[in-house]
C-alpha positions as CSV (number, residue, x, y, z in Angstrom):
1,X,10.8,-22.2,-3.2
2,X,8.3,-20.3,-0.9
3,X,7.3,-16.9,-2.1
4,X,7.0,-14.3,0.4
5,X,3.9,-12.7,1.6
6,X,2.5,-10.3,3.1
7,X,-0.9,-10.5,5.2
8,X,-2.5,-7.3,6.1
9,X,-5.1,-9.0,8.3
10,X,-5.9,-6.8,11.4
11,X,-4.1,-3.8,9.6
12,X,-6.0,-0.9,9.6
13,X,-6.6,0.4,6.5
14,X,-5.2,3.5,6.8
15,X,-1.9,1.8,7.4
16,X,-2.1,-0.9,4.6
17,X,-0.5,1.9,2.0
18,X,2.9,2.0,3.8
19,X,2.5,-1.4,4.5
20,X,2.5,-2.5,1.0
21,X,4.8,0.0,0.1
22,X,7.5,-1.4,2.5
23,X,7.2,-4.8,1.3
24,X,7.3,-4.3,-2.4
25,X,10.2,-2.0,-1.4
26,X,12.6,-5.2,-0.3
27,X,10.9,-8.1,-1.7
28,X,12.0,-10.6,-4.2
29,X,9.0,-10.6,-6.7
30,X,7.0,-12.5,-7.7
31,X,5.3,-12.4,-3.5
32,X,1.8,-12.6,-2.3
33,X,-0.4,-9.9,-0.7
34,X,-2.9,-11.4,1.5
35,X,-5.7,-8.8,1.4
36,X,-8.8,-10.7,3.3
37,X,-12.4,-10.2,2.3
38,X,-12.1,-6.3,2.6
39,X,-12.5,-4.8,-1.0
40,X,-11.4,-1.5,0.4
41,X,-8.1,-3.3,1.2
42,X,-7.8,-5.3,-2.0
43,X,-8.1,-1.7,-4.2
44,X,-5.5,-0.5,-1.7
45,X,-3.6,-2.8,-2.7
46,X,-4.0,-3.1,-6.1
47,X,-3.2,0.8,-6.5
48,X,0.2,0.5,-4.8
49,X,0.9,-2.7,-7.5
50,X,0.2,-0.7,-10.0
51,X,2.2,2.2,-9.1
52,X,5.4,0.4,-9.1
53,X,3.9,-0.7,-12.7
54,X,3.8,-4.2,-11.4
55,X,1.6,-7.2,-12.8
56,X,-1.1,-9.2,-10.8
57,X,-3.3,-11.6,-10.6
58,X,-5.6,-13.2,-8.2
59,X,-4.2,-16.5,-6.8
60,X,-7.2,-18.6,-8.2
61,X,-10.4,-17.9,-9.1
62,X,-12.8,-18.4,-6.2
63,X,-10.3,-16.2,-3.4
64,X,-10.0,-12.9,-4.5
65,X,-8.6,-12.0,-1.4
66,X,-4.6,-12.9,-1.9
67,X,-2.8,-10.9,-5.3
68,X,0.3,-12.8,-6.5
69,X,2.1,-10.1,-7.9
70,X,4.9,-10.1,-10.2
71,X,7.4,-7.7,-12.5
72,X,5.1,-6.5,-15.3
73,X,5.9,-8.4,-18.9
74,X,5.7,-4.9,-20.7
Protein backbone atom coordinates (compact mmCIF):
# COMPACT_ATOMS: atom_id res chain seq x y z
CA UNK A 1 0.00 0.00 0.00
CA UNK A 2 1.43 3.46 -0.81
CA UNK A 3 0.66 6.11 1.84
CA UNK A 4 -0.07 9.43 0.54
CA UNK A 5 1.99 12.46 0.83
CA UNK A 6 2.18 15.64 0.82
CA UNK A 7 5.41 17.68 -0.35
CA UNK A 8 5.39 21.37 0.40
CA UNK A 9 8.62 21.88 -1.48
CA UNK A 10 8.59 25.39 -3.31
CA UNK A 11 5.49 26.30 -1.00
CA UNK A 12 5.77 29.41 0.51
CA UNK A 13 5.53 29.35 3.95
CA UNK A 14 2.81 31.40 4.41
CA UNK A 15 0.77 29.02 2.38
CA UNK A 16 1.98 25.69 3.97
CA UNK A 17 -0.89 26.20 6.92
CA UNK A 18 -3.85 25.72 4.51
CA UNK A 19 -1.84 23.37 2.73
CA UNK A 20 -1.57 21.07 5.45
CA UNK A 21 -4.86 21.75 6.59
CA UNK A 22 -6.40 20.59 3.23
CA UNK A 23 -4.58 17.43 3.17
CA UNK A 24 -5.15 16.21 6.63
CA UNK A 25 -8.76 17.32 5.84
CA UNK A 26 -9.30 14.26 3.10
CA UNK A 27 -6.56 12.02 3.72
CA UNK A 28 -6.56 8.45 4.75
CA UNK A 29 -4.02 8.55 7.73
CA UNK A 30 -1.42 7.37 8.49
CA UNK A 31 0.26 9.97 5.17
CA UNK A 32 3.57 11.69 4.93
CA UNK A 33 4.35 15.46 5.05
CA UNK A 34 7.38 16.21 3.18
CA UNK A 35 8.61 19.34 4.90
CA UNK A 36 12.39 19.86 3.32
CA UNK A 37 15.30 21.15 5.35
CA UNK A 38 13.19 24.32 6.42
CA UNK A 39 12.63 24.22 10.25
CA UNK A 40 10.21 26.97 9.93
CA UNK A 41 8.17 24.56 7.67
CA UNK A 42 8.65 21.48 9.75
CA UNK A 43 7.05 23.58 13.09
CA UNK A 44 4.39 24.61 10.68
CA UNK A 45 3.72 21.55 10.20
CA UNK A 46 4.00 19.98 13.27
CA UNK A 47 1.46 22.62 14.80
CA UNK A 48 -1.31 21.79 12.28
CA UNK A 49 -0.57 17.76 13.40
CA UNK A 50 -1.10 18.57 16.59
CA UNK A 51 -4.12 20.53 16.31
CA UNK A 52 -6.15 17.77 14.85
CA UNK A 53 -4.57 15.91 18.07
CA UNK A 54 -2.75 13.66 15.62
CA UNK A 55 0.50 11.53 16.39
CA UNK A 56 3.89 11.84 14.58
CA UNK A 57 6.98 10.86 14.07
CA UNK A 58 9.95 11.46 11.92
CA UNK A 59 10.39 8.92 9.08
CA UNK A 60 13.89 7.75 10.39
CA UNK A 61 16.28 9.21 12.22
CA UNK A 62 18.83 11.00 10.05
CA UNK A 63 15.79 13.04 7.72
CA UNK A 64 13.93 15.09 9.84
CA UNK A 65 12.52 16.65 7.06
CA UNK A 66 9.34 14.09 6.15
CA UNK A 67 6.64 13.54 9.44
CA UNK A 68 4.70 10.28 9.08
CA UNK A 69 1.71 11.10 10.73
CA UNK A 70 -0.88 9.00 12.15
CA UNK A 71 -4.39 8.91 14.43
CA UNK A 72 -3.07 9.55 17.97
CA UNK A 73 -3.11 6.18 20.26
CA UNK A 74 -4.73 8.33 23.20
Amino acid sequence: MKIQTLDLHMTRHSSADDKVREFLNFAELPVKIITGKSKQMREIAKAVIQEYEYEFYFENAHNFGALIVRESKR
